[in-house]
PyMOL CGO cylinders between C-alpha atoms (Angstrom):
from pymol import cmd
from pymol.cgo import CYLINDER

trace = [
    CYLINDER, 81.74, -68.28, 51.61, 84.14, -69.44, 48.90, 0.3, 1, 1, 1, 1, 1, 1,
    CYLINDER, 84.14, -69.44, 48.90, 81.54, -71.46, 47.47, 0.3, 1, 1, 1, 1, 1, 1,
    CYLINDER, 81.54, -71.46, 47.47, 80.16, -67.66, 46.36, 0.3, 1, 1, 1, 1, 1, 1,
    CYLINDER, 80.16, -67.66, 46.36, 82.75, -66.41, 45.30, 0.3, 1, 1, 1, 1, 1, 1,
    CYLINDER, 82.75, -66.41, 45.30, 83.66, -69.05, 43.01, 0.3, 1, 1, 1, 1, 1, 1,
    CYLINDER, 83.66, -69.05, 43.01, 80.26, -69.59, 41.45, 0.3, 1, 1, 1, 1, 1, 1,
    CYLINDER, 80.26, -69.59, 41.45, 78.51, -66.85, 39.31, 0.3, 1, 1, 1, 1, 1, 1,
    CYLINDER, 78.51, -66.85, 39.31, 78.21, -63.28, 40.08, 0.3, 1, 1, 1, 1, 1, 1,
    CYLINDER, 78.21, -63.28, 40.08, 75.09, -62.33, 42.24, 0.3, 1, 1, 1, 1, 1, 1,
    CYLINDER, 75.09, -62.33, 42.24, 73.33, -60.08, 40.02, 0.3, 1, 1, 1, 1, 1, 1,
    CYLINDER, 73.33, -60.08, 40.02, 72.30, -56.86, 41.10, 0.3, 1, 1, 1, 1, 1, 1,
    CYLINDER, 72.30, -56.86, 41.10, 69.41, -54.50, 39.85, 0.3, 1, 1, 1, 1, 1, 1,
    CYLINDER, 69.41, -54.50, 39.85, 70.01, -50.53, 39.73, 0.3, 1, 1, 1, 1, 1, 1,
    CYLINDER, 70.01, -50.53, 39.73, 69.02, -47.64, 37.48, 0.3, 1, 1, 1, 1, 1, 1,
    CYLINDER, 69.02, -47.64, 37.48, 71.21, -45.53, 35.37, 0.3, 1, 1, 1, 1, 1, 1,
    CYLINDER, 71.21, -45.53, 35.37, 70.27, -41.81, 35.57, 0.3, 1, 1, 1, 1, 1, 1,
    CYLINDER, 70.27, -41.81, 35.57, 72.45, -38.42, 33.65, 0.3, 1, 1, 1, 1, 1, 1,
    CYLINDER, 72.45, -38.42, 33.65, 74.34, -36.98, 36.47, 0.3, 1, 1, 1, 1, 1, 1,
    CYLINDER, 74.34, -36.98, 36.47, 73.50, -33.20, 35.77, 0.3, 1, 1, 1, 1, 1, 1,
    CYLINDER, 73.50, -33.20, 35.77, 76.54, -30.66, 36.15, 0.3, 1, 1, 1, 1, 1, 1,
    CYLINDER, 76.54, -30.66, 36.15, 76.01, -27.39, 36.70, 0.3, 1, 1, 1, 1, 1, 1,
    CYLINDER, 76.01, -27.39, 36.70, 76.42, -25.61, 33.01, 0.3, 1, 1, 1, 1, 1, 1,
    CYLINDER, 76.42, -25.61, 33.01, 76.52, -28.59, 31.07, 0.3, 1, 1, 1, 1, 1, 1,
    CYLINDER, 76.52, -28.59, 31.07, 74.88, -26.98, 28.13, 0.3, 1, 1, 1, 1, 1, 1,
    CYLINDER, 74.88, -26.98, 28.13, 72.15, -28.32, 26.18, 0.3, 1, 1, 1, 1, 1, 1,
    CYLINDER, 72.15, -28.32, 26.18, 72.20, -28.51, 21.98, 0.3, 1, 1, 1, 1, 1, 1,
    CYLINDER, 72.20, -28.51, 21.98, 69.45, -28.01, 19.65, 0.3, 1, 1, 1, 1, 1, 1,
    CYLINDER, 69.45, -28.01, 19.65, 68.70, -29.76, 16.46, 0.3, 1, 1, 1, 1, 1, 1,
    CYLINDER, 68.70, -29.76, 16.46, 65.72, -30.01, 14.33, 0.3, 1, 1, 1, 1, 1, 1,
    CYLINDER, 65.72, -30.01, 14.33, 67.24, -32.50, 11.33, 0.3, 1, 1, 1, 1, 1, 1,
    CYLINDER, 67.24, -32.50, 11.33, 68.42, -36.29, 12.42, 0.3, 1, 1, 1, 1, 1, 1,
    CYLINDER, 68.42, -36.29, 12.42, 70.17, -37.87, 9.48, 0.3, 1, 1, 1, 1, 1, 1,
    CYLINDER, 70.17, -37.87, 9.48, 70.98, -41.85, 10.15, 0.3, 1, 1, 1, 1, 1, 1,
    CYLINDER, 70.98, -41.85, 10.15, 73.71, -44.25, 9.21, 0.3, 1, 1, 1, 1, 1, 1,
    CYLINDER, 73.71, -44.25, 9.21, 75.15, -47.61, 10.31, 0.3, 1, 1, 1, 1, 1, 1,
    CYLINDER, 75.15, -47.61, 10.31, 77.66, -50.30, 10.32, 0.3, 1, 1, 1, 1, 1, 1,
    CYLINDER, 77.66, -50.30, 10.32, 77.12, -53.77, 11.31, 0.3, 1, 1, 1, 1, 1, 1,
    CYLINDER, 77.12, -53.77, 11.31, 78.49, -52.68, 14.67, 0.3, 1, 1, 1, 1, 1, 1,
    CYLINDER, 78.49, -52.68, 14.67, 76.79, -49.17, 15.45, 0.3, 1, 1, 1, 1, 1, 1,
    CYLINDER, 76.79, -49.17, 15.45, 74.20, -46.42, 14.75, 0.3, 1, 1, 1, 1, 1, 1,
    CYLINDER, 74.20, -46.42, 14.75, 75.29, -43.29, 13.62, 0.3, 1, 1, 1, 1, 1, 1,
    CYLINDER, 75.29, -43.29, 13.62, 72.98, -40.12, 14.54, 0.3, 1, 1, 1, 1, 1, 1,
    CYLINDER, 72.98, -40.12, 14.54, 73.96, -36.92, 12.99, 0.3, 1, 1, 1, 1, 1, 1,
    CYLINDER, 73.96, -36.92, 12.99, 71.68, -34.32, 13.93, 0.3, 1, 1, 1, 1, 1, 1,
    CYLINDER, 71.68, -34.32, 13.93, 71.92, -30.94, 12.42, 0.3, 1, 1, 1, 1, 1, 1,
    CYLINDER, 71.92, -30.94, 12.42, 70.26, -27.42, 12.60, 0.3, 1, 1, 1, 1, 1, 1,
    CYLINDER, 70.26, -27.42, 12.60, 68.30, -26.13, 9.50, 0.3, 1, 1, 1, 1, 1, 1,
    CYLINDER, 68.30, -26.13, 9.50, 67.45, -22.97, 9.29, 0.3, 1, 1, 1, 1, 1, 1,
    CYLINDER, 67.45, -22.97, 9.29, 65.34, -20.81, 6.79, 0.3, 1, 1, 1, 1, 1, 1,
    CYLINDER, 65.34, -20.81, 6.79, 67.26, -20.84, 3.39, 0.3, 1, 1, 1, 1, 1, 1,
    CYLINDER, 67.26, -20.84, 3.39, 68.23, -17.07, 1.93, 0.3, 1, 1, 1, 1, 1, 1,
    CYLINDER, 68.23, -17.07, 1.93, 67.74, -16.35, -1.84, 0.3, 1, 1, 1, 1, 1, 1,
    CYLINDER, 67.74, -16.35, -1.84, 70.92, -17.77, -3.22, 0.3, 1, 1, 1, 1, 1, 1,
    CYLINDER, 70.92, -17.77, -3.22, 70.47, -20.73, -0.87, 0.3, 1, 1, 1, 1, 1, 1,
    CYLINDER, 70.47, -20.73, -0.87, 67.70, -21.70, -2.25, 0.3, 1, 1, 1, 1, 1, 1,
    CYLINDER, 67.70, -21.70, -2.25, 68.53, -21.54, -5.70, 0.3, 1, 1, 1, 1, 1, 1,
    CYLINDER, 68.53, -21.54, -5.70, 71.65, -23.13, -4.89, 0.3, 1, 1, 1, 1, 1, 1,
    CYLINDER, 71.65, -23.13, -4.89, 69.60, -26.40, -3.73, 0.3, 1, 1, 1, 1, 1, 1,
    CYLINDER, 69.60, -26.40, -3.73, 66.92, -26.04, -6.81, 0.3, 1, 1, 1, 1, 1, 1,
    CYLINDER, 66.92, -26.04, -6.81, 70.63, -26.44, -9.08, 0.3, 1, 1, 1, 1, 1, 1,
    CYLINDER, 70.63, -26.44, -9.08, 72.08, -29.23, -6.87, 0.3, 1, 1, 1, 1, 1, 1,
    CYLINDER, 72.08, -29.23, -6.87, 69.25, -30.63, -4.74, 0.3, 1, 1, 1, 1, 1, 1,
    CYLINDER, 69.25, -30.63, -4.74, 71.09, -30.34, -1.72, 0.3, 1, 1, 1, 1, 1, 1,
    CYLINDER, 71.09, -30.34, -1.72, 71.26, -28.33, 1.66, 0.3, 1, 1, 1, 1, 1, 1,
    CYLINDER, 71.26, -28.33, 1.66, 73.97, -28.10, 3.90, 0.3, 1, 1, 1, 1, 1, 1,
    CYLINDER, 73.97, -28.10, 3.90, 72.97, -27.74, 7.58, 0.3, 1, 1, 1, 1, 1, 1,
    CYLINDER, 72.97, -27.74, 7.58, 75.80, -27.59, 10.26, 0.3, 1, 1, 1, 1, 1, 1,
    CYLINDER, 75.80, -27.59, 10.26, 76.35, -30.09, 12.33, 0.3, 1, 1, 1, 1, 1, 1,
    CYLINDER, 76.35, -30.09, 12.33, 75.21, -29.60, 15.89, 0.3, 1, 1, 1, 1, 1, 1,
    CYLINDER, 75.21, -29.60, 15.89, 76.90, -33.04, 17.66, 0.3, 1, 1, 1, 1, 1, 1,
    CYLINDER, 76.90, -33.04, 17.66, 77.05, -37.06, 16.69, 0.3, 1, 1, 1, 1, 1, 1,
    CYLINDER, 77.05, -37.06, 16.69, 76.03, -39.43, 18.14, 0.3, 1, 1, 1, 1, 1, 1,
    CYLINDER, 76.03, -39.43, 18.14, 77.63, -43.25, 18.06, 0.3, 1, 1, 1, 1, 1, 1,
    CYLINDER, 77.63, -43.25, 18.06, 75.67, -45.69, 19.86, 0.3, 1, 1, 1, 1, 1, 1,
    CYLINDER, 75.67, -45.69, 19.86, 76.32, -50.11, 19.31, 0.3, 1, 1, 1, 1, 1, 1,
    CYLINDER, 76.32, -50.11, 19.31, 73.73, -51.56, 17.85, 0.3, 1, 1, 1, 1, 1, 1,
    CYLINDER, 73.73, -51.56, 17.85, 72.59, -53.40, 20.77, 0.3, 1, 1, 1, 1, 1, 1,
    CYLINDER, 72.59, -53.40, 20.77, 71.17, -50.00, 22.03, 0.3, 1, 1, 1, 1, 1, 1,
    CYLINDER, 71.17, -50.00, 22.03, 69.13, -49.02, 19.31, 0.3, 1, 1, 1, 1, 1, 1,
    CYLINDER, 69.13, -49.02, 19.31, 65.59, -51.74, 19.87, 0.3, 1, 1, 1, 1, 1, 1,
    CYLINDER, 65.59, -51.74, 19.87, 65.68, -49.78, 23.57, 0.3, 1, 1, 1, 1, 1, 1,
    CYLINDER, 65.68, -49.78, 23.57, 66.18, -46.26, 22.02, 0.3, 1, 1, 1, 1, 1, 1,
    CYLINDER, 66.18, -46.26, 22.02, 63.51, -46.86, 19.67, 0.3, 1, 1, 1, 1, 1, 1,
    CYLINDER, 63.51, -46.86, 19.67, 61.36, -48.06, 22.62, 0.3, 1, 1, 1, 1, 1, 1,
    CYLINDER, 61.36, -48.06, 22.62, 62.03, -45.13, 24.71, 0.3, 1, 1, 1, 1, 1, 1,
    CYLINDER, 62.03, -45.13, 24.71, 61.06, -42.85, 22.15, 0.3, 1, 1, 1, 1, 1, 1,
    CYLINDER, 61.06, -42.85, 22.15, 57.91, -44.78, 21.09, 0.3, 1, 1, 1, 1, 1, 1,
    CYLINDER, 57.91, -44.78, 21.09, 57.07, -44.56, 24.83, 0.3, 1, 1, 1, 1, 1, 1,
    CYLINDER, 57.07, -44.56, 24.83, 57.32, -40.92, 25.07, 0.3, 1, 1, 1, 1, 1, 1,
    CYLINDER, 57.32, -40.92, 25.07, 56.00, -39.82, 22.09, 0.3, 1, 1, 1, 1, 1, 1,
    CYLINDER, 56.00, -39.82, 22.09, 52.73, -42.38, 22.72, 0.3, 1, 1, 1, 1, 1, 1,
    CYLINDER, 52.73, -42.38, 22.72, 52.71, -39.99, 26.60, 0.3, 1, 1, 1, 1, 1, 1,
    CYLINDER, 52.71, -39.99, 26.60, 53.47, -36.45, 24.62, 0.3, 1, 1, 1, 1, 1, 1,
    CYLINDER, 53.47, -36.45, 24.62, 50.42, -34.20, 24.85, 0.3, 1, 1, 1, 1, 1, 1,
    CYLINDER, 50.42, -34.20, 24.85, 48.65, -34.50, 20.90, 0.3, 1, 1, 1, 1, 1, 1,
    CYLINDER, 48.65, -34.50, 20.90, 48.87, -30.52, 20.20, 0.3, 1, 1, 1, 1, 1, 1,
    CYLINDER, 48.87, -30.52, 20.20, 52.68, -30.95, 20.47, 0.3, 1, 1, 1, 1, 1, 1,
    CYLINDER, 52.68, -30.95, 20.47, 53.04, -34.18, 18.79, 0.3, 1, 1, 1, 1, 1, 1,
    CYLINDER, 53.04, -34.18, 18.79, 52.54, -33.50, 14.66, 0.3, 1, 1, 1, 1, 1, 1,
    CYLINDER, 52.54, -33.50, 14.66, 53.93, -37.45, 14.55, 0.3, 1, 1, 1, 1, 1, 1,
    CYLINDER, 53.93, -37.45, 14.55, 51.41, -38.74, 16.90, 0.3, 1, 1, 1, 1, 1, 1,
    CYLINDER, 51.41, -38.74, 16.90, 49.38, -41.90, 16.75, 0.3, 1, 1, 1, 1, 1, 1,
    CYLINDER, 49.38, -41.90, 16.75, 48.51, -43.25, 13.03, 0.3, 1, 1, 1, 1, 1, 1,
    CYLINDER, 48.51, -43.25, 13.03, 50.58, -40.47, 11.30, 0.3, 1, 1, 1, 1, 1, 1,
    CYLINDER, 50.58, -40.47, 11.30, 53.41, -42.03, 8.94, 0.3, 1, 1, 1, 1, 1, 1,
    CYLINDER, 53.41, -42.03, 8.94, 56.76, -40.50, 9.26, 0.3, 1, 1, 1, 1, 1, 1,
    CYLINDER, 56.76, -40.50, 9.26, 57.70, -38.27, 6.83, 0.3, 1, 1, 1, 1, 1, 1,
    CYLINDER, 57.70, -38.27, 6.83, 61.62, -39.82, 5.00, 0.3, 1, 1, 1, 1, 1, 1,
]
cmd.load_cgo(trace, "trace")
């Protein structure tokens, strides 16, 4: 007995799952913009909607839109090779009318 506790811990395997609260609200985005540091991955993501008149000539003078900032995301950089996995995995399983970025379609950046 104190030969197990002493020696390493006894590893264990379990799943991780959200646990869902009643009105925990959901947020929509259709713009990801992406930054780093050496120690984590920054994901902004943003709503864009149509631009008015004055928008638009606003980003034809400056070349740049403004979208507000729906929530960000900070993840360590360890994360990201599984995130990208995930995704990968679920856009590869998303039915192809729904998926403009499926298989042998180059993202567009």
């Amino acid at each position: 007995m104190a030969d197990q506790q002493q020696g390493d811990p006894k590893p264990i395997n379990f799943t991780i799952v959200p646990d869902e609260q009643p009105g925990h609200e959901r947020t929509y985005a259709n713009f990801c913009s992406i930054s780093h540091t050496p120690f984590d991955v920054t994901l902004t993501f943003c709503e864009v909607m149509p631009l008015s008149e004055a928008e638009v000539r606003e980003a034809e003078a400056h070349h740049v839109v403004r979208a507000p900032i729906r929530s960000r995301l900070v993840v360590p950089t360890q994360l990201v090779p599984t995130l990208v996995q995930a995704l990968q995995e679920h856009m590869r399983v998303f039915p192809e009318p729904y998926n403009p970025g499926g298989p042998g379609r180059k993202p567009v950046h």
